[in-house]
N, CA and C of each residue as an Amber inpcrd file, in Angstrom:
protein
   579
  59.5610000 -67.7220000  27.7820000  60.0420000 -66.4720000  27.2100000
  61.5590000 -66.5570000  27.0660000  62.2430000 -66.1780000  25.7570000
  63.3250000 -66.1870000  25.7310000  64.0980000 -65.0720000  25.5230000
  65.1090000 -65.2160000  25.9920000  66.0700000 -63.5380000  26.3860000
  66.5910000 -63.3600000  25.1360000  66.2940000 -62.3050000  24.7800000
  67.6130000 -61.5800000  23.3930000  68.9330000 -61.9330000  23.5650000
  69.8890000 -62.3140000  22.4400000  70.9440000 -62.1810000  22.5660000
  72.0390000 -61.4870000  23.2520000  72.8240000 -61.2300000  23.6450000
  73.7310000 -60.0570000  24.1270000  74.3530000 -59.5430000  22.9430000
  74.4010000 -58.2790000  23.2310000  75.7540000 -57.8720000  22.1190000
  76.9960000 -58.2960000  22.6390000  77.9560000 -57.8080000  21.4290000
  79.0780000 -58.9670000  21.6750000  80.1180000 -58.1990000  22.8440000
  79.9470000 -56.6020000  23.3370000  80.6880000 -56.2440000  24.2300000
  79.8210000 -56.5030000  25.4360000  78.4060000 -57.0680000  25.6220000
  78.1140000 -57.1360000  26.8520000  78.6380000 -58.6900000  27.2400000
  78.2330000 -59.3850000  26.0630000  78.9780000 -60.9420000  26.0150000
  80.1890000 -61.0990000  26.4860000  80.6870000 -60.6680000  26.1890000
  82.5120000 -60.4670000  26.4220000  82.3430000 -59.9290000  27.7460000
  81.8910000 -58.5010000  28.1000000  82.0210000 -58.3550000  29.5290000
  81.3730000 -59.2600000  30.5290000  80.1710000 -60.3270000  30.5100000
  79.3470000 -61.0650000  31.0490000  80.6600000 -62.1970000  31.1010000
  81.3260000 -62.5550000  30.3420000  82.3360000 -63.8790000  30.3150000
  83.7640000 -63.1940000  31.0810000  84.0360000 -62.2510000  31.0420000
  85.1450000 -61.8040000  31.7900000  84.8700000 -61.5700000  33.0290000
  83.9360000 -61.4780000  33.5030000  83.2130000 -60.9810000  34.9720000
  82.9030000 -62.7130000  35.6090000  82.1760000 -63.5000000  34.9840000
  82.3740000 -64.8910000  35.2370000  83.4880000 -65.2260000  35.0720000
  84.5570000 -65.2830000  34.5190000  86.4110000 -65.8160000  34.2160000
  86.7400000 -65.3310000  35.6740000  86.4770000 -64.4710000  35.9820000
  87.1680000 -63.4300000  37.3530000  87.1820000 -64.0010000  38.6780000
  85.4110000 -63.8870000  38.3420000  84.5240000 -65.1200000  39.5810000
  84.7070000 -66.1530000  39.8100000  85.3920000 -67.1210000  38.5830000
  85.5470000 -68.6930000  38.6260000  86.8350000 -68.0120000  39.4490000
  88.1790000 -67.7450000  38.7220000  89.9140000 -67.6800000  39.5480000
  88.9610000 -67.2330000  41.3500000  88.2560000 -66.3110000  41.5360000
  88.1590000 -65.8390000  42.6150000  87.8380000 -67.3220000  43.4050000
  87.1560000 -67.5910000  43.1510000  86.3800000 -68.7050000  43.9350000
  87.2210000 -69.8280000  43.7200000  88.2750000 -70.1540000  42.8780000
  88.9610000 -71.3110000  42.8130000  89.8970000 -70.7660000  44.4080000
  90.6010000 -69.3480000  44.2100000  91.2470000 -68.9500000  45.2640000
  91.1130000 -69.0610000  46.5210000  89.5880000 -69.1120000  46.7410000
  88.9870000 -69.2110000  48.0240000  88.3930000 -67.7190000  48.7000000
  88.4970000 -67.0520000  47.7550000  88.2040000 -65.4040000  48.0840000
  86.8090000 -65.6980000  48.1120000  85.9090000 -64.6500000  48.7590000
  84.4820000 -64.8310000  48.5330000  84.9100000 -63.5250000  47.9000000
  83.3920000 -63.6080000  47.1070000  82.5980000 -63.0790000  45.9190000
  82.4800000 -61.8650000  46.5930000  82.9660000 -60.8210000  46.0700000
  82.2100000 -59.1610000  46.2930000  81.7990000 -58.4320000  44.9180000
  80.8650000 -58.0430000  44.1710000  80.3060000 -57.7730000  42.9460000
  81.5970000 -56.5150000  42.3270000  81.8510000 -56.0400000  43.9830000
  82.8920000 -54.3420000  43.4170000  84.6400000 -54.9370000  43.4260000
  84.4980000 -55.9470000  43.9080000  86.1820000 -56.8260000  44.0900000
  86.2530000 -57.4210000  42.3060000  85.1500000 -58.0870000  42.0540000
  85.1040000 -58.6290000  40.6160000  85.4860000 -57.5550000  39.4360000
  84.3180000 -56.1430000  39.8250000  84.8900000 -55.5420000  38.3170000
  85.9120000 -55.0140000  38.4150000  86.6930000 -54.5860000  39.9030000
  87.9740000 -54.2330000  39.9310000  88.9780000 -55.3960000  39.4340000
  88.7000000 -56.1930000  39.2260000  89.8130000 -57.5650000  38.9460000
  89.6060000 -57.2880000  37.3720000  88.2080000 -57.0320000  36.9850000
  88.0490000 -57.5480000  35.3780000  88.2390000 -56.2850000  34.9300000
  88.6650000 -55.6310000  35.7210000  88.5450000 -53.8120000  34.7050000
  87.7850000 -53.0590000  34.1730000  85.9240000 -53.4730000  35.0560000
  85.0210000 -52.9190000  33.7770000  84.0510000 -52.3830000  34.9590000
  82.9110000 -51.6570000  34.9560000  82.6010000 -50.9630000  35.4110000
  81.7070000 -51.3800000  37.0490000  81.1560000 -51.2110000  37.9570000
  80.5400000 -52.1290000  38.8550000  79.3240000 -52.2490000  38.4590000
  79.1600000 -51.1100000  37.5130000  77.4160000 -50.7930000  37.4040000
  77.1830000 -52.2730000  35.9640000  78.1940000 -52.4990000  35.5440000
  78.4190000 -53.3120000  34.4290000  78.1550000 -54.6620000  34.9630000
  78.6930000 -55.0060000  35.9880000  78.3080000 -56.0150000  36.9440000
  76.9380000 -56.3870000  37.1920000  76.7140000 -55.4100000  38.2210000
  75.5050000 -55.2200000  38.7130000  74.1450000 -55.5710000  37.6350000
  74.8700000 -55.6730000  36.3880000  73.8160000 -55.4760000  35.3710000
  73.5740000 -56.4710000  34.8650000  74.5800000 -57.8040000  35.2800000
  74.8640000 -58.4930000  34.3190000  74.4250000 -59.9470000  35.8350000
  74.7380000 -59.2870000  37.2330000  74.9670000 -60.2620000  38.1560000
  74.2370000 -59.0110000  39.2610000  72.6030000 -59.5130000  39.4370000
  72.5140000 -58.5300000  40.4210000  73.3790000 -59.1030000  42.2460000
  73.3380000 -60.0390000  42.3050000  73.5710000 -60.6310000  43.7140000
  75.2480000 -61.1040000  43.3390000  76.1510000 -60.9240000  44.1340000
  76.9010000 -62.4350000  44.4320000  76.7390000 -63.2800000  44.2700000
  75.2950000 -64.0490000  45.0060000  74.8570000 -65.5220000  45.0910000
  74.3560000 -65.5410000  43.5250000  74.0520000 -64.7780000  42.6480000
  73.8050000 -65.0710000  41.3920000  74.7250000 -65.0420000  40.6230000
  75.6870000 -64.9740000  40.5950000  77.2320000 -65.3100000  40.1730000
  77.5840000 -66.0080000  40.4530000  77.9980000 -66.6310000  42.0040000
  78.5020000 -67.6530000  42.7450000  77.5420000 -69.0170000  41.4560000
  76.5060000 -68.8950000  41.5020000  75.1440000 -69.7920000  40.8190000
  75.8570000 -70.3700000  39.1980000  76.3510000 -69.0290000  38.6460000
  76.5990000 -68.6460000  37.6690000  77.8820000 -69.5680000  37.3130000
  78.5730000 -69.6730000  38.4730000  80.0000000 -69.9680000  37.6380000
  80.1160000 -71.7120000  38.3200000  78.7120000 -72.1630000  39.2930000
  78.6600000 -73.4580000  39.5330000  78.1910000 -74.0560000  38.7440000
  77.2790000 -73.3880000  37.4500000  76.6280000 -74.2550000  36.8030000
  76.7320000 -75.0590000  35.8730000  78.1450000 -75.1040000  35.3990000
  78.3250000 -75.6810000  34.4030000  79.1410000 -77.4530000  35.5400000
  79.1380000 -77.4620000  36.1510000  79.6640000 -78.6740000  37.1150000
  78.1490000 -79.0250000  37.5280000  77.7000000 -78.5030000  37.5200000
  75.5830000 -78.6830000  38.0710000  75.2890000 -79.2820000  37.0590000
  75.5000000 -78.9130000  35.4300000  74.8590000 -79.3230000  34.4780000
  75.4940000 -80.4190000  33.9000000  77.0320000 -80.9300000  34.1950000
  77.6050000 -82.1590000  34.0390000  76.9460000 -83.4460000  35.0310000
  76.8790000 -82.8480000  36.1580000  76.7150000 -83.7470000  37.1570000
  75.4680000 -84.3510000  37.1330000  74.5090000 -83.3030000  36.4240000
  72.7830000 -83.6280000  36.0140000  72.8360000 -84.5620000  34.9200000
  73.7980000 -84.1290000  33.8240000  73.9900000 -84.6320000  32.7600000
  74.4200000 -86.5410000  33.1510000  75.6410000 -86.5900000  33.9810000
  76.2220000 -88.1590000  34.5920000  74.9690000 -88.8100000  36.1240000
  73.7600000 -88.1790000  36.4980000  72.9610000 -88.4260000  36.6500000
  71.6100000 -89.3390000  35.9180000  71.3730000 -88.5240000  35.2730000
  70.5820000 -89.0040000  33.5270000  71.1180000 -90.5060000  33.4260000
  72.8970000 -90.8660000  32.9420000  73.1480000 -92.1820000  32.8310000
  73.2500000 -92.9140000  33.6970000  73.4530000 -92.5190000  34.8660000
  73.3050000 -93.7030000  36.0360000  71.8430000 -93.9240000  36.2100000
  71.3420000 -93.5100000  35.9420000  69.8980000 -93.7200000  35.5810000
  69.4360000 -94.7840000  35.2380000  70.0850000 -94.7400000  33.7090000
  70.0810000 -95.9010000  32.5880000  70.6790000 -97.1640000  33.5230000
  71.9730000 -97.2070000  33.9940000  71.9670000 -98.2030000  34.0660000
  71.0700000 -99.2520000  35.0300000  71.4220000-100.5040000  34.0930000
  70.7700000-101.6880000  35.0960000  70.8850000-102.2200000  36.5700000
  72.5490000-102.0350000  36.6140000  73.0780000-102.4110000  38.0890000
  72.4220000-101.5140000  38.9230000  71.6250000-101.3110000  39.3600000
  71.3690000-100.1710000  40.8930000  72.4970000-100.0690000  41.6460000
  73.8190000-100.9020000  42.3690000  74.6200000-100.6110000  42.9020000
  75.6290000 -99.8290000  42.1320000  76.2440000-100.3780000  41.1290000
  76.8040000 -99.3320000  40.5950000  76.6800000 -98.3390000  39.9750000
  75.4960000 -98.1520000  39.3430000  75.0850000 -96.8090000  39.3230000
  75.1380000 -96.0510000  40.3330000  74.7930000 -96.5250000  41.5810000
  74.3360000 -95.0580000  42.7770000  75.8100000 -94.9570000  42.9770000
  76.7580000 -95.9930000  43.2790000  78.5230000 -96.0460000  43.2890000
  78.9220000 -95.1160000  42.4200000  78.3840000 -95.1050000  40.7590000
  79.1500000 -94.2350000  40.0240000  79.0580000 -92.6330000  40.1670000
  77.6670000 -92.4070000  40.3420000  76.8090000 -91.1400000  40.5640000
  77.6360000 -90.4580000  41.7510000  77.1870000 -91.1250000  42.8190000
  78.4170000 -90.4700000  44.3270000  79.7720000 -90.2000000  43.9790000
  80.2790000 -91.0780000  43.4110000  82.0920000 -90.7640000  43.1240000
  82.0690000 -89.5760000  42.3180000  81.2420000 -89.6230000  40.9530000
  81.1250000 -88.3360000  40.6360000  81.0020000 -86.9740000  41.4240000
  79.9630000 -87.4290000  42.0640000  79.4050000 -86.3290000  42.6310000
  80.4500000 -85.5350000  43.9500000  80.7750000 -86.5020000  44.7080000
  82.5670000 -86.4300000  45.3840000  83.6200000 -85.6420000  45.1120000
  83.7400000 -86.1090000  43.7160000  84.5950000 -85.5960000  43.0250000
  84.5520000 -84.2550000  42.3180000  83.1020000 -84.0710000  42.0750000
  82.8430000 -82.3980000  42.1150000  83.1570000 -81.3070000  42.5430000
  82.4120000 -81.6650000  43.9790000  82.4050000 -81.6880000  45.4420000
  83.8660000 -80.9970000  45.7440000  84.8610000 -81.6950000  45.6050000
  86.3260000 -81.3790000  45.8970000  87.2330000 -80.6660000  44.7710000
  86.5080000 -80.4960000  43.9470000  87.4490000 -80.0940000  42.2260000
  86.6450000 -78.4050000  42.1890000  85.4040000 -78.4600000  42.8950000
  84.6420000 -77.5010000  42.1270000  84.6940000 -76.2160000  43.8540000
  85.1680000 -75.3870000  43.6640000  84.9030000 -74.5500000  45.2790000
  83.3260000 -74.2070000  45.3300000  83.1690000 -73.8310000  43.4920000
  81.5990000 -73.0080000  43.4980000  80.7610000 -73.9040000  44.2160000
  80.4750000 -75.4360000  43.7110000  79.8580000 -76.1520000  44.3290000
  79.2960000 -76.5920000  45.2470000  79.8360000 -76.7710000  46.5250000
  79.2250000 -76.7540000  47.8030000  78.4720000 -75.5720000  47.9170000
  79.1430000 -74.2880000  48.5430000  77.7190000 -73.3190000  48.7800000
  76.6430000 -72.9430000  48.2520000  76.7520000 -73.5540000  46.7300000
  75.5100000 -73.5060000  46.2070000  74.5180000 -74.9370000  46.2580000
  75.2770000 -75.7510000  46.0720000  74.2190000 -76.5270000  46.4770000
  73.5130000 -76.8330000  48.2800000  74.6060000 -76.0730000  49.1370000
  73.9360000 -76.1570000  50.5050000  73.4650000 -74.8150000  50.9830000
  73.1250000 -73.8840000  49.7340000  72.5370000 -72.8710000  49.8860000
  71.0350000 -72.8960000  50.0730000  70.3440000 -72.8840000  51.4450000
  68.9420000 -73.0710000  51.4460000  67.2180000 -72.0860000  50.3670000
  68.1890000 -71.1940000  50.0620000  67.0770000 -70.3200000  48.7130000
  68.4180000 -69.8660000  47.5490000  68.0550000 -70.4590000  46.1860000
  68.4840000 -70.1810000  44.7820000  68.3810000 -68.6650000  44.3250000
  69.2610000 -68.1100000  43.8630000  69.0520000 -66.7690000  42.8730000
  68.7140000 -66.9530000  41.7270000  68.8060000 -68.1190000  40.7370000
  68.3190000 -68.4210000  39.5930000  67.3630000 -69.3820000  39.2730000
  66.8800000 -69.4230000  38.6950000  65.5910000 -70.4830000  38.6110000
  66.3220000 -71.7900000  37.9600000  67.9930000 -71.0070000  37.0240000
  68.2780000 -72.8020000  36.6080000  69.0750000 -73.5040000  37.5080000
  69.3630000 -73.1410000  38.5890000  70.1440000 -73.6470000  39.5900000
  69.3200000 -74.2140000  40.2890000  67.6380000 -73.8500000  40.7070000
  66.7830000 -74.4960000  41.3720000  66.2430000 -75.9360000  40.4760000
  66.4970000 -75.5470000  39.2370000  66.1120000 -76.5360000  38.2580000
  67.0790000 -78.1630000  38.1030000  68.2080000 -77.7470000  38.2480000
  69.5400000 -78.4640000  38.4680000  69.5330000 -78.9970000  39.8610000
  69.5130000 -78.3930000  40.6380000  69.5190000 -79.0130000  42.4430000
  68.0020000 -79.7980000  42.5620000  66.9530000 -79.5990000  41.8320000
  66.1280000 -80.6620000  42.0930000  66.3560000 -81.9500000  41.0460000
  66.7290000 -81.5360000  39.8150000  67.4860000 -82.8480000  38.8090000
  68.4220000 -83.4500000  40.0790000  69.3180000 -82.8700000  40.8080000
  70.2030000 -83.8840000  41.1330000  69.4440000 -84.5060000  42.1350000
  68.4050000 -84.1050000  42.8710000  68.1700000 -84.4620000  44.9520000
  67.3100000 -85.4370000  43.9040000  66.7570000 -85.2730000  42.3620000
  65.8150000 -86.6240000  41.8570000  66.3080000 -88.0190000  41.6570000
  67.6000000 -87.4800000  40.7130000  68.4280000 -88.5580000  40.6630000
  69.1820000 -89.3000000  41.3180000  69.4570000 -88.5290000  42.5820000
  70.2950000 -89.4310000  43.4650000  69.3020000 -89.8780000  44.4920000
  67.6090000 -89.1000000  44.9300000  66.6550000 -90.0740000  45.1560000
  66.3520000 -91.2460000  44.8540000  66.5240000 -91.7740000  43.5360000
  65.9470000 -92.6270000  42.4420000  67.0620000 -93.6560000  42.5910000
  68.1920000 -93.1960000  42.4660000  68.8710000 -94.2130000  42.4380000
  69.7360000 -95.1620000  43.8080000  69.4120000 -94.3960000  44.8590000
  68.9960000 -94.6920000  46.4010000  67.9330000 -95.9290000  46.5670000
  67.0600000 -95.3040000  45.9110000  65.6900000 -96.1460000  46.2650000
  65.6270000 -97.5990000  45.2780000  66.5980000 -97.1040000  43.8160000
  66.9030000 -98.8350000  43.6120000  67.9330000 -99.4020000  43.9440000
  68.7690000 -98.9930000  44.5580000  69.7060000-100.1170000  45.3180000
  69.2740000-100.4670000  46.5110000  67.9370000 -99.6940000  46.9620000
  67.5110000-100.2450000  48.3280000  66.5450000-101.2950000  47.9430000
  65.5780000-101.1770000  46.8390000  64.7550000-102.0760000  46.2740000
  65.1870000-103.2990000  46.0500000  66.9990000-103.4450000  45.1940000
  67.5750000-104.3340000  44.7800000  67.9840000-104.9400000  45.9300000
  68.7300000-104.3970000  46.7650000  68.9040000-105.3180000  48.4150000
  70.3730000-104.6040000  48.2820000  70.5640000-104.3190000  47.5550000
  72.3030000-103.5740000  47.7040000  72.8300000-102.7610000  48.9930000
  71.8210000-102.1150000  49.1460000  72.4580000-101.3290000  50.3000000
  71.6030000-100.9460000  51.9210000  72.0690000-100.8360000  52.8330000
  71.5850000-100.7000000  53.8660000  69.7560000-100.0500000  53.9670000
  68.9300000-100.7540000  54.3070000  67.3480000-100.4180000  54.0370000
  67.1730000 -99.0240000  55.0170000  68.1780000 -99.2330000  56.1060000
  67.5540000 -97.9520000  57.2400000  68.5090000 -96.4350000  56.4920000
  68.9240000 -96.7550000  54.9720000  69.8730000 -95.1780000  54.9000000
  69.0850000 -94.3170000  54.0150000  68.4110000 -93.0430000  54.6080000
  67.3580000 -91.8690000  53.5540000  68.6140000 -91.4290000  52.8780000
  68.1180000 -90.5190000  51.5460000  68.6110000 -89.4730000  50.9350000
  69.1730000 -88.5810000  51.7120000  68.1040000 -88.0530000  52.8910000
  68.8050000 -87.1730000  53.4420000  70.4590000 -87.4490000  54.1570000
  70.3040000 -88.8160000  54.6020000  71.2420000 -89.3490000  55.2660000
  72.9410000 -89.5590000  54.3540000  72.4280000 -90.0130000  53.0870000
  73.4810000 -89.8180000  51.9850000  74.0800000 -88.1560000  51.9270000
  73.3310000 -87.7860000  51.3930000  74.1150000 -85.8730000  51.4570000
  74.6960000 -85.8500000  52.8360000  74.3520000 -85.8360000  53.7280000
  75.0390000 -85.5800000  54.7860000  76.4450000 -86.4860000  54.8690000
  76.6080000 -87.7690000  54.6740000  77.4350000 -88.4040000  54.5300000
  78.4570000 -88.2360000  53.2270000  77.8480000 -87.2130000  52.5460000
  78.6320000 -87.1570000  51.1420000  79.6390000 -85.9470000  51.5880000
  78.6250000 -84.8670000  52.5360000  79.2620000 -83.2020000  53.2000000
  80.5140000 -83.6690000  53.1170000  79.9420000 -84.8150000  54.4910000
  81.0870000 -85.1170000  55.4490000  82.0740000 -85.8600000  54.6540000
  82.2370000 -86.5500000  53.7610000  83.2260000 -86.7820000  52.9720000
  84.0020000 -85.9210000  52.6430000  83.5210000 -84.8370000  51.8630000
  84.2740000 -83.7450000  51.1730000  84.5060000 -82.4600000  52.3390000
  84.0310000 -82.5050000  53.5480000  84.7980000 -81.4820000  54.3400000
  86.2070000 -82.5580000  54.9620000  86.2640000 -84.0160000  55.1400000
  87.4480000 -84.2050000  55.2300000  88.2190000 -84.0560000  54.4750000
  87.8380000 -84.1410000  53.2710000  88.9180000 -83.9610000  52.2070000
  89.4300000 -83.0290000  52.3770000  88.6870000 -81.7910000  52.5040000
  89.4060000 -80.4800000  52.4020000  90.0680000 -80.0250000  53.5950000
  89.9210000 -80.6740000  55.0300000  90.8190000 -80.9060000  55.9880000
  91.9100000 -81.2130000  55.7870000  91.7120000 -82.8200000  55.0750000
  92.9310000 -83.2200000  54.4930000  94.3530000 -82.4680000  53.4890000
  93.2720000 -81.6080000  52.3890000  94.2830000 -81.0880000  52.0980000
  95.2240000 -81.2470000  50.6830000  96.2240000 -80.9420000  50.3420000
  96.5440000 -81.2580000  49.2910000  96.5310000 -80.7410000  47.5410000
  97.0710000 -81.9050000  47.2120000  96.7580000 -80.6620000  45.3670000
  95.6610000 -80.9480000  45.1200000  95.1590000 -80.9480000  43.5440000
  93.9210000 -81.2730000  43.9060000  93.5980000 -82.7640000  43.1900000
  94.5810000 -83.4290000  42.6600000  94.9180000 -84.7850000  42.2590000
  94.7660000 -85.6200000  43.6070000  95.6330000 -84.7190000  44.5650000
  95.7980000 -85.5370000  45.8040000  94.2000000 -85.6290000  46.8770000
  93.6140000 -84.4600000  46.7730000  92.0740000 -84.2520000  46.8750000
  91.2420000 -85.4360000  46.1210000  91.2210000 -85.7710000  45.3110000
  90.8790000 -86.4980000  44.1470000  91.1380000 -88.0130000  44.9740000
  91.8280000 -88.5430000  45.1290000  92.6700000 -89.8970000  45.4790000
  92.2650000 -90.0040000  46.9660000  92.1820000 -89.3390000  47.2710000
  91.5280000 -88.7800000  49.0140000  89.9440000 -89.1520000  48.8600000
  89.4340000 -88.5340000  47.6850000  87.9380000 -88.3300000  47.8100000
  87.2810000 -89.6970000  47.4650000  88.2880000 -90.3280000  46.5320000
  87.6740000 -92.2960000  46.1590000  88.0110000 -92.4830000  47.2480000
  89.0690000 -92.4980000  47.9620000  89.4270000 -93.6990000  49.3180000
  88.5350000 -93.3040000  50.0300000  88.0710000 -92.3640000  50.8110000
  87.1570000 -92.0890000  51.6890000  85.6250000 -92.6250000  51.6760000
  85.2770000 -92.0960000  50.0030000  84.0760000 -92.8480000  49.4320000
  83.9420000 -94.3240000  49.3780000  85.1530000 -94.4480000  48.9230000
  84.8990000 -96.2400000  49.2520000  85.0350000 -96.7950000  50.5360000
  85.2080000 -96.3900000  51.8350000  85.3110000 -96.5280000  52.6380000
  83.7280000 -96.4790000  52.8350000  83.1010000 -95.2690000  52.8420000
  82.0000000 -95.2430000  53.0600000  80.6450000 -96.0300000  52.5220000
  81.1100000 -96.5870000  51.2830000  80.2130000 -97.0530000  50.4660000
  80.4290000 -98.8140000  50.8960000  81.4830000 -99.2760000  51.4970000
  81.2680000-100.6940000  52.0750000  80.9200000-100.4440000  52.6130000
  80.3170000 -99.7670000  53.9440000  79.7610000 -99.5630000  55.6260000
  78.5260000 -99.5530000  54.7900000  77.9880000 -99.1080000  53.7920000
  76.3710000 -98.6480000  53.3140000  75.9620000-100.0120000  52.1070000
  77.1320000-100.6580000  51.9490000  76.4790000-101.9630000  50.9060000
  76.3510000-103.2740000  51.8610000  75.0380000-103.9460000  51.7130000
  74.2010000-104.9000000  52.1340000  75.3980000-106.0810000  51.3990000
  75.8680000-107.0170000  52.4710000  76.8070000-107.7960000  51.7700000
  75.9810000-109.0240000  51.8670000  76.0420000-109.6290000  50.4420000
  74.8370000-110.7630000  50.5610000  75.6540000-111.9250000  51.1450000
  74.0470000-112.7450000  51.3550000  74.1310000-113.7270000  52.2920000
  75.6420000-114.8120000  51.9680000  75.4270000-115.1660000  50.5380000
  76.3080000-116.2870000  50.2520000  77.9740000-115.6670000  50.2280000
  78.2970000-114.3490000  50.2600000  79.2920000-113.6120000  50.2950000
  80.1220000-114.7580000  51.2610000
């Protein structure tokens, strides 16, 4: 079933109420539905109408970094190398991770407000399944490391980062060194090496 268009003042108010939400959440403010339309100037009930939850906003303004990251998923896919693909996929995904605030709580949010955010968080837990399981197939990387074990090791990447600190270039430069740190401890160094 597909939704009617918006008219163009609910459009406009639906994109100014998300514009609000992204600065909020870049800021580090959490999300209040009555803090937003006071920022955007438009009504709460206007909100409410448009974003019944927080967490469906918060959803809202992660998804377009959800739908890149699904999107640079898809090609690591393609490629042949299994190591560098799952290498390229993580750095991406890292780099999200630390660029994007929306990002983390929604993806370590244990129940979705939208069905395309549930749709997107299982694209990614597929793709970075898949491409786990061929660098473990290929011999690339450590046989005893699950999926689950990667996310957790990815958290923990990006909560040092943000310990660490910095602009967000410097976040960035932080988030490869760390990753690559992590990603020799997890690659199988062959025999003739």
């Amino acid at each position: 079933m597909t939704t009617p268009p918006l008219r163009k003042d609910a459009a406009r108010n639906r994109d100014q109420i998300v514009a609000v939400a992204r600065a909020l959440v870049d800021e580090g403010t959490p999300l209040q539905l009555n803090d937003v339309a006071r920022r955007a100037g438009i009504g709460v009930g206007t909100v409410y109408r448009h974003f019944a939850t927080p967490e469906a906003l918060l959803e809202t303004v992660a998804t377009p970094c959800l739908e890149a990251l699904v999107t640079h998923g898809d090609q690591a896919l393609a490629d042949p190398d299994p190591w560098r693909a799952l290498e390229g996929f993580l750095t991406r995904t890292v780099e999200a991770q630390v660029g994007d605030a929306s990002l983390t709580p929604v993806t370590a949010a244990p129940e979705n407000a939208l069905p395309r955010t549930t749709e997107l968080k299982t694209s990614l837990w597929s793709a970075g399944t898949t491409l786990l399981d061929r660098a473990r197939e290929a011999g690339t990387v450590r046989p005893d490391l699950t999926a689950t074990d990667l996310v957790a090791l990815m958290c923990g990447v990006a909560y040092a980062v943000h310990v660490h600190g910095g602009t967000p270039a410097d976040r960035t430069v932080t988030a490869r060194r760390y990753l690559g740190t992590l990603l020799e401890g997890l690659r199988v160094t062959p025999p003739n090496a």
